[in-house]
C-alpha positions in Angstrom: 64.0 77.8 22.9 63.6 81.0 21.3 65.2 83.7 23.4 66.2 87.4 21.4 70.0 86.1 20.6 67.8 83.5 18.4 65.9 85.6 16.9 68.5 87.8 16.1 70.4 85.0 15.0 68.0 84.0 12.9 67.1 87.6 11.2 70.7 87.8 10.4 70.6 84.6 8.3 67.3 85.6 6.5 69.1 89.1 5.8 72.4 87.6 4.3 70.5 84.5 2.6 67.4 87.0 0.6 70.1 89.8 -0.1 73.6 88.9 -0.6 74.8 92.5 -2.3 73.9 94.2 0.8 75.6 93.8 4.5 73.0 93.1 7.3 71.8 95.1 9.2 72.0 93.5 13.0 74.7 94.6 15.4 74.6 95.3 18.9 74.3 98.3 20.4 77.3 100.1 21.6 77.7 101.5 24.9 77.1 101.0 28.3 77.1 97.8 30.0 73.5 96.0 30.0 72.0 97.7 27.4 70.2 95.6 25.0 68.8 96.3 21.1 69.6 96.0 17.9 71.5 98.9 16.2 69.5 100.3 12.7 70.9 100.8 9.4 69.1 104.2 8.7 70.3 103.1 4.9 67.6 100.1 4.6 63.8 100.2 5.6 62.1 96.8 5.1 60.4 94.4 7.1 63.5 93.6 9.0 63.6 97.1 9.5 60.6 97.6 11.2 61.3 94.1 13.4 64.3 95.7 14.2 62.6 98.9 15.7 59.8 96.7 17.4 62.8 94.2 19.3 64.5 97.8 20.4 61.0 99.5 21.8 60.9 96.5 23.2 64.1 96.0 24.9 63.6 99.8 26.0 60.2 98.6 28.0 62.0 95.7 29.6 65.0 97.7 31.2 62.0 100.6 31.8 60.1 98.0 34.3 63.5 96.5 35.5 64.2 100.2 37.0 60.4 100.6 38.0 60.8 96.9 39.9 64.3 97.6 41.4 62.6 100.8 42.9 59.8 99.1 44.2 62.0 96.8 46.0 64.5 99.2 47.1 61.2 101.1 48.5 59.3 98.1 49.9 62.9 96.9 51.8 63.4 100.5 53.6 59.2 100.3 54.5 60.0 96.8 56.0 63.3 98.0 57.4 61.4 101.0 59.0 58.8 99.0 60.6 60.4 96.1 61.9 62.9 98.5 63.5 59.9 100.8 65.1 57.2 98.9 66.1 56.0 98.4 69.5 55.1 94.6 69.5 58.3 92.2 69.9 58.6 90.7 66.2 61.5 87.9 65.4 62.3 87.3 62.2 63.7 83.8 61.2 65.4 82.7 57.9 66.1 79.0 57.9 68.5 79.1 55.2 70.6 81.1 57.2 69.6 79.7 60.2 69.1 83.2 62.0 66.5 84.8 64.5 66.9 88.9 64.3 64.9 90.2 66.9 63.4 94.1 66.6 64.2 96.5 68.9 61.0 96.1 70.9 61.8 92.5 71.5 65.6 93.2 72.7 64.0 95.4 75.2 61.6 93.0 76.3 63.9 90.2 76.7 66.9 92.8 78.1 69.4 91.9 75.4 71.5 94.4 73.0 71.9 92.0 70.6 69.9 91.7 67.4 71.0 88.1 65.7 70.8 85.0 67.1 71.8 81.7 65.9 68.9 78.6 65.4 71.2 76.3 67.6 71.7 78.9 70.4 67.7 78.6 70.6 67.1 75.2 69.8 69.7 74.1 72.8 67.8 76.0 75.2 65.6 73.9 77.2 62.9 76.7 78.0 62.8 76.5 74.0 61.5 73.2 73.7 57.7 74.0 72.4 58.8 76.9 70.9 61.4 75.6 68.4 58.4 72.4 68.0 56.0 75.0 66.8 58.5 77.2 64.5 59.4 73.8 62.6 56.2 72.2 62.3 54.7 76.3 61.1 57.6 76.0 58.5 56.9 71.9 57.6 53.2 72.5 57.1 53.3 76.2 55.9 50.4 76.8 58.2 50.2 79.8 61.0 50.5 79.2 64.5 47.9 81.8 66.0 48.1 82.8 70.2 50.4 80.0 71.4 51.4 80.1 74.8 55.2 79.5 74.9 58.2 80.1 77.3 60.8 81.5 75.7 64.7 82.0 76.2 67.2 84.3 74.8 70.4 82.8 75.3 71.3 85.3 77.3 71.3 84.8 80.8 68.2 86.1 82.7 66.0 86.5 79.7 63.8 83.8 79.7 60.1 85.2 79.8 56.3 83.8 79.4 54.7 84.9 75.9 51.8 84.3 73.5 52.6 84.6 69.6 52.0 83.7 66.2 54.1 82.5 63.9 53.6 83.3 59.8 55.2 81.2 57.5 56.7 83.4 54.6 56.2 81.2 51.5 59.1 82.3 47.9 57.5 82.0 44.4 57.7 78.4 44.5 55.4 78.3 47.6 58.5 77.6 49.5 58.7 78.4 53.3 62.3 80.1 53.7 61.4 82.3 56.4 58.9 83.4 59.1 57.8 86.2 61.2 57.0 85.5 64.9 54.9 88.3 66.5 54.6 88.4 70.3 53.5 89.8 73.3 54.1 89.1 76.7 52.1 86.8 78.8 50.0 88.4 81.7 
């Protein structure tokens, strides 16, 4: 596999192999942590040279869209963060790795809770949870979107059970994974 340490690897040999009376001219860059390149020799200016410059303008466009990304993420989490948080529609999120509901504000005051995280097995155990834990699992099995069930559902906290319709999205990874899922709800008239 041909990753840049190769290729340096491998311009280093070519440079001490087609010119033995001169040093090569490959080093790393000096400085701060995670920078990447090749330093130049401003005393040579041949081919390897003007690879040299290409692997650095290079190098300088990957760290560039790096920094672009990580603020686009950094953005994209607060927008999330600002939403879930403010919306008027009762939205649980659910991450089966971690085995967690986090309900938004709107939902705790539905369901009359102050808490925001809830356990799977503290909903799975409850009884009133029954159809509502067999759709979340068979959304997350199939990848498919429950739309407008009609579902009790429980809290477990004592009083909170209440009537409500919802839809539950699978949220598939790059791998087309289900991880996660977003239940939005309202109540049941």
């Amino acid at each position: 596999e041909w990753g840049i340490a190769k290729f340096v690897s491998e311009l280093t040999d070519y440079r001490l192999e087609n010119s033995l009376d001169r040093q090569p001219n490959i080093a790393p860059i000096d400085g701060c942590a995670g920078q990447s390149g090749i330093k130049i020799n401003p005393m040579f200016n041949d081919e390897i040279t003007w690879l040299e410059k290409l692997i650095n303008k290079l190098a300088d466009q990957l760290r560039k869209y790096d920094e672009l990304q990580t603020d686009r993420i950094s953005i994209l989490a607060r927008t999330i963060d600002n939403i879930f948080h403010n919306v008027k529609e009762g939205i649980i999120l659910y991450n089966s790795s971690g085995k967690v509901f986090q309900v938004n504000s709107a939902a705790q005051s539905f369901f009359q809770v102050e808490q925001e995280n809830f356990s799977y097995d503290s909903l799975a155990k409850q009884e009133a949870n029954r159809d509502f834990i067999r759709l979340l699992r068979d959304a997350l099995e199939q990848g498919k979107t429950v739309r407008d069930a009609k579902v009790r559902l429980e809290l477990p906290i004592r009083l909170s059970r209440r009537h409500v319709r919802l839809d539950i999205i699978p949220l598939k990874d790059k791998n087309e994974s289900v991880e996660s899922a977003i239940i939005f709800f309202v109540p049941e008239n």
